[in-house]
C-alpha positions as CSV (number, residue, x, y, z in Angstrom):
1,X,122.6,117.4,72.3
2,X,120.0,117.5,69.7
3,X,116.7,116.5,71.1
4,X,118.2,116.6,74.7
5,X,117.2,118.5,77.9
6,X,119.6,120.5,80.0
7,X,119.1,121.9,83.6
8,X,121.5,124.7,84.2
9,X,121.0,126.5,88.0
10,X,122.8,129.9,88.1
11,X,121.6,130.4,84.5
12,X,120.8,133.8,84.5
13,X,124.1,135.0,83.7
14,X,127.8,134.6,84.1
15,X,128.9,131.2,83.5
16,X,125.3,129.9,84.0
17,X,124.3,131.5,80.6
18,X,127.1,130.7,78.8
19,X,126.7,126.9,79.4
20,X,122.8,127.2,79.1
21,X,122.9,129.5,75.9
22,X,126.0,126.7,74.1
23,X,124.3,123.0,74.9
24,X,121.1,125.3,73.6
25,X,123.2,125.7,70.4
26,X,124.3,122.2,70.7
27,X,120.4,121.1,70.1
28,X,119.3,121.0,73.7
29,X,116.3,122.7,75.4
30,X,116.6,124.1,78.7
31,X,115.3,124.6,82.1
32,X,117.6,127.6,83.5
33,X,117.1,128.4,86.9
34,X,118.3,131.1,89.4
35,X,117.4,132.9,92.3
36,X,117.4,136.3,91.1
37,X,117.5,138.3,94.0
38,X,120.4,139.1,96.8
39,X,121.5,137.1,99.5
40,X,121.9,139.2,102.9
41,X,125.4,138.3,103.0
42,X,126.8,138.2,99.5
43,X,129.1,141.5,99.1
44,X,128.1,141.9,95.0
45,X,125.2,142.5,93.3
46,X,123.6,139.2,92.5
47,X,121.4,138.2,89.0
48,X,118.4,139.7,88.4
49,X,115.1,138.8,86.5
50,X,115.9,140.7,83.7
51,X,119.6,139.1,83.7
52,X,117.5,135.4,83.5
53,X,115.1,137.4,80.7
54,X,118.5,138.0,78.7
55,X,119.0,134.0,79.1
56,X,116.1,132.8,77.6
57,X,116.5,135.5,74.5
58,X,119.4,133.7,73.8
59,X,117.9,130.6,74.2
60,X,115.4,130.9,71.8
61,X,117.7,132.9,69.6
62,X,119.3,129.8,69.3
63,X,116.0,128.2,68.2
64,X,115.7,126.0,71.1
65,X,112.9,125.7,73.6
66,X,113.3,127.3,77.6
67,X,111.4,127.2,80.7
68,X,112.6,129.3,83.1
69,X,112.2,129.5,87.0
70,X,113.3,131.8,89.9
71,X,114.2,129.5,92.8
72,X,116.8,129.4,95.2
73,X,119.1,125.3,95.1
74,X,118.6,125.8,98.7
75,X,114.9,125.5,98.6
76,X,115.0,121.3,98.4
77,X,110.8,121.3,97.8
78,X,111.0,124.9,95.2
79,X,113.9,122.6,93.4
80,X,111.4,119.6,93.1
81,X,108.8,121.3,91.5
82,X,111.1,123.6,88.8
83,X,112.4,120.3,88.0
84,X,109.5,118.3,87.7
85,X,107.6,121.0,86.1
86,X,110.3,121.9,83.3
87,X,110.5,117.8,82.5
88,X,106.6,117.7,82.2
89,X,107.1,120.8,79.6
90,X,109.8,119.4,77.7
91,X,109.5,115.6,78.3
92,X,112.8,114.4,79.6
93,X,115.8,115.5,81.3
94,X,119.5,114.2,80.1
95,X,121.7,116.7,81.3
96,X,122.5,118.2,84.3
97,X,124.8,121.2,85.4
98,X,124.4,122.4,88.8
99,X,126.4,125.6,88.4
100,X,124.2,127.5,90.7
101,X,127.3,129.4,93.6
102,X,127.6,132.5,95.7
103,X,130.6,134.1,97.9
104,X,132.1,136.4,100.8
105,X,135.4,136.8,102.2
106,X,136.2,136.8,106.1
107,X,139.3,134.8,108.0
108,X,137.2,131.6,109.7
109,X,137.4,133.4,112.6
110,X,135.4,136.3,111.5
111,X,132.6,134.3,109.7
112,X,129.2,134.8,110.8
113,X,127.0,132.1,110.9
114,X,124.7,133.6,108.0
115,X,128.0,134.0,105.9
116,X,128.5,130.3,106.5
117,X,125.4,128.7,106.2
118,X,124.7,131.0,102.6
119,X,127.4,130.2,101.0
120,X,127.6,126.5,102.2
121,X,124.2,126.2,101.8
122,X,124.5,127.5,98.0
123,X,127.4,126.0,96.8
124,X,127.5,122.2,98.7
125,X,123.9,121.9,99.4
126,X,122.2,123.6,96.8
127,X,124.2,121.1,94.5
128,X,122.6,118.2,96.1
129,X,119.1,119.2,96.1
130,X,119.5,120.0,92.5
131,X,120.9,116.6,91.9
132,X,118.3,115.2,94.6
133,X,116.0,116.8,92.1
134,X,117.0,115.9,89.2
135,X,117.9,112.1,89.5
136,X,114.6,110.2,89.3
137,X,114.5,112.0,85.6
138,X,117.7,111.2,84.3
139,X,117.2,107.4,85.6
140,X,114.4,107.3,82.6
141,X,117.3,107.4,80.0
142,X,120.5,107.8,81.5
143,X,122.5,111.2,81.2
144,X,125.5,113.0,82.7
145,X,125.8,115.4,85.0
146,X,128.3,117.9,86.0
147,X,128.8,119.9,89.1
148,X,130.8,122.9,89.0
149,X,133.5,123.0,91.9
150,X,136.3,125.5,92.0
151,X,140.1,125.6,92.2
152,X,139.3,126.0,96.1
153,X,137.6,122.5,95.5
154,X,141.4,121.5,94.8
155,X,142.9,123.3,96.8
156,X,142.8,126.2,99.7
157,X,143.0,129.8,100.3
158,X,142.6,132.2,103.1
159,X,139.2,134.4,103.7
160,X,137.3,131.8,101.8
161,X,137.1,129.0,104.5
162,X,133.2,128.5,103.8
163,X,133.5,128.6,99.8
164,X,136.8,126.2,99.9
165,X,134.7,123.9,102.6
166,X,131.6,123.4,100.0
167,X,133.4,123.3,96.9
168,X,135.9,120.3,98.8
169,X,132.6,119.2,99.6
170,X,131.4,119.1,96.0
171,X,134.1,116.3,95.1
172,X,133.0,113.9,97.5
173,X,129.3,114.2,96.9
174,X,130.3,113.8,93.0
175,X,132.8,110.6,93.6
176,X,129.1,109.2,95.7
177,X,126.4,109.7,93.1
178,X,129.4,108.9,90.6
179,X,129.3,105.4,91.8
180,X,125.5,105.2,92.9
181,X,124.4,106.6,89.5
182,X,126.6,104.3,87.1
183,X,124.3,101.1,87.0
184,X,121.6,103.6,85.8
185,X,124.1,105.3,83.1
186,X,123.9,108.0,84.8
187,X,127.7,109.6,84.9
188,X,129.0,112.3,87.6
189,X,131.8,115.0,87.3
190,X,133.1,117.8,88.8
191,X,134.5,121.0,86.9
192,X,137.1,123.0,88.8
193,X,137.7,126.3,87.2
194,X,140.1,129.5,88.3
195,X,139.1,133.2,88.4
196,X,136.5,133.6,85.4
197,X,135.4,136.4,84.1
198,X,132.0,137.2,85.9
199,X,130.4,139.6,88.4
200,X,131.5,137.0,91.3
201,X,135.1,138.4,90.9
202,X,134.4,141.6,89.2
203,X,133.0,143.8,92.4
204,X,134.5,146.3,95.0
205,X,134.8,143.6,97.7
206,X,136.9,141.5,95.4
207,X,139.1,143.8,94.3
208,X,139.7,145.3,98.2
209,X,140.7,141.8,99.2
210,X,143.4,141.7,96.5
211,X,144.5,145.4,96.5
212,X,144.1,146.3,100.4
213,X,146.9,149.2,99.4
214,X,144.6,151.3,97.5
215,X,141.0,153.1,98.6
216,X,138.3,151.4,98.6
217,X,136.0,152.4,95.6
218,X,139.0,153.2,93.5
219,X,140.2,150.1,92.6
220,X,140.4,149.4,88.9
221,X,139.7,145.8,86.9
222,X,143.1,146.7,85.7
223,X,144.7,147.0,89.2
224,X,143.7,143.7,90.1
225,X,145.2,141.5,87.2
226,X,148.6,141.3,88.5
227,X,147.5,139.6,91.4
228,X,144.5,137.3,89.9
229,X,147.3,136.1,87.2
230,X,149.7,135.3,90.5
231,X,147.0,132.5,90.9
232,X,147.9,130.9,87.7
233,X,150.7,129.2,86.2
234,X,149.7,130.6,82.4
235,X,150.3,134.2,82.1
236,X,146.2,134.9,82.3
237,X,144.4,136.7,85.2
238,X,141.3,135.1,84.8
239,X,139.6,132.7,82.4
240,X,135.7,133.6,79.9
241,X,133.1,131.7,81.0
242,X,133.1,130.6,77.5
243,X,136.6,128.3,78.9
244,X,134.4,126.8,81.6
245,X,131.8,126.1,79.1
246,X,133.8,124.0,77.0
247,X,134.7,121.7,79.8
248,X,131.1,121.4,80.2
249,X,129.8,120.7,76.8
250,X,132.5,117.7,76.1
251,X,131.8,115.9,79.6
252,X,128.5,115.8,79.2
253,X,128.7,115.0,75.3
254,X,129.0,111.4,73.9
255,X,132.5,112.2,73.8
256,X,132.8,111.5,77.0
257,X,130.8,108.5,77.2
258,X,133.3,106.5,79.6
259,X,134.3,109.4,81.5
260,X,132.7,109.6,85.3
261,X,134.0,110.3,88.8
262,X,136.6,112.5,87.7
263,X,137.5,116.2,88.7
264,X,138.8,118.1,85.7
265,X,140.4,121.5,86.3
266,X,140.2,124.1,84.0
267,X,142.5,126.4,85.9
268,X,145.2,128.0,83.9
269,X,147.9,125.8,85.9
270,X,146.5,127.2,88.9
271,X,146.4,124.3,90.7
272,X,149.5,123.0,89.6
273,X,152.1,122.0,92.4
């Protein structure tokens, strides 16, 4: 990565850090963006400005340059100019990993139409307006970039119709710019990881969806591993976003100079039929 650029969207923490604050390590600067604030219908608290403030320490701990930009993926014209601006700073863009993903729980039935349209809007179209972004700069050199599905990309499960419907979504629209992107050396993957280790899963409304026999509020972390590692096929309730981060740095390293189009889970067997 040395002398590369990397947009990471989600970046202020979670999984978004930890692939911002490695390719950093690996030799690239960064443009990290996040929305740092809460959407209406998201059950968890949601990154902050100071959580973003933590991601550029690290950053430049690592002796690597960072712009960073509060703006939501859903905002196609906010996207534009982050982009745009953080390639005028830093002079290119190579990388891309649109990381950026929020969620609720409710049988399909008993979605509202704000629950829907957040979290579609977030996780399937906040992907492409990143890439939208995004692709005029990579066309200058060529470059890779990686979207960052989910096991429900893969597969399906219930209360989550909206979050399985984007992230199914997300492996079509990577298979598309896969093969529109490839005369320009431009390659396209998709990372589909299990539970990981973050706020998304680590908040009371998670846990009451996977322990409805105990009181609300009084659900432990260690009440709900039993049934997070019933997801999997290794013996692991849920993964470090250091697991997804590895996936991350390889396709989008020289390593993986021939690899495009493809969807690579990184789900403890969880997929595994």
């Amino acid at each position: 990565m040395e002398g590369k650029v990397a947009l990471v969207t989600g970046a202020a923490r979670g999984q978004g850090r930890s692939h911002a604050v490695r390719l950093a390590e690996e030799g690239a600067d960064v443009i990290a963006v996040d929305r740092c604030g809460q959407i209406g219908t998201v059950p968890y608290p949601m990154a902050t400005p100071d959580d973003l403030a933590e991601t550029v320490r690290q950053v430049e701990a690592a002796d690597r340059r960072i712009v960073a930009a509060q703006a939501d993926v859903r905002d196609g014209a906010a996207m534009k100019q982050v982009v745009d601006d953080g390639v005028a700073r830093l002079g290119r863009l190579d990388v891309v990993v649109a990381n950026a993903g929020v969620t609720s729980y409710a049988r399909a039935e008993d979605l509202s139409d704000e629950m829907w349209d957040d979290v579609v809007g977030t996780c399937l179209s906040g992907v492409f307006r990143t890439a939208r972004a995004a692709i005029p700069h990579l066309k200058a050199d060529g470059g890779a970039m990686v979207l960052i599905s989910s096991t429900e990309g893969l597969t399906a499960n219930q209360h989550m119709a909206h979050y399985t419907a984007a992230k199914h979504g997300v492996v079509g629209l990577t298979k598309v710019l896969a093969l529109e992107l490839a005369p320009h050396r431009i390659r396209v993957t998709s990372v589909h990881p299990t539970s990981v280790d973050t706020g998304m899963i680590h908040n009371e409304a998670t846990y009451e969806l996977f322990r409805p026999d105990l009181a609300p509020g009084e659900i432990s972390r260690d009440d709900v591993a039993g049934p997070f590692q019933g997801l999997n096929a290794l013996p692991v309730p849920w993964m470090d976003p250091v697991d997804t981060t590895e996936a991350v740095a390889w396709l989008v390293s020289d390593a993986a100079r021939y690899v495009t189009g493809i969807q690579l889970p990184v789900d403890a067997g969880a997929t595994t039929t």
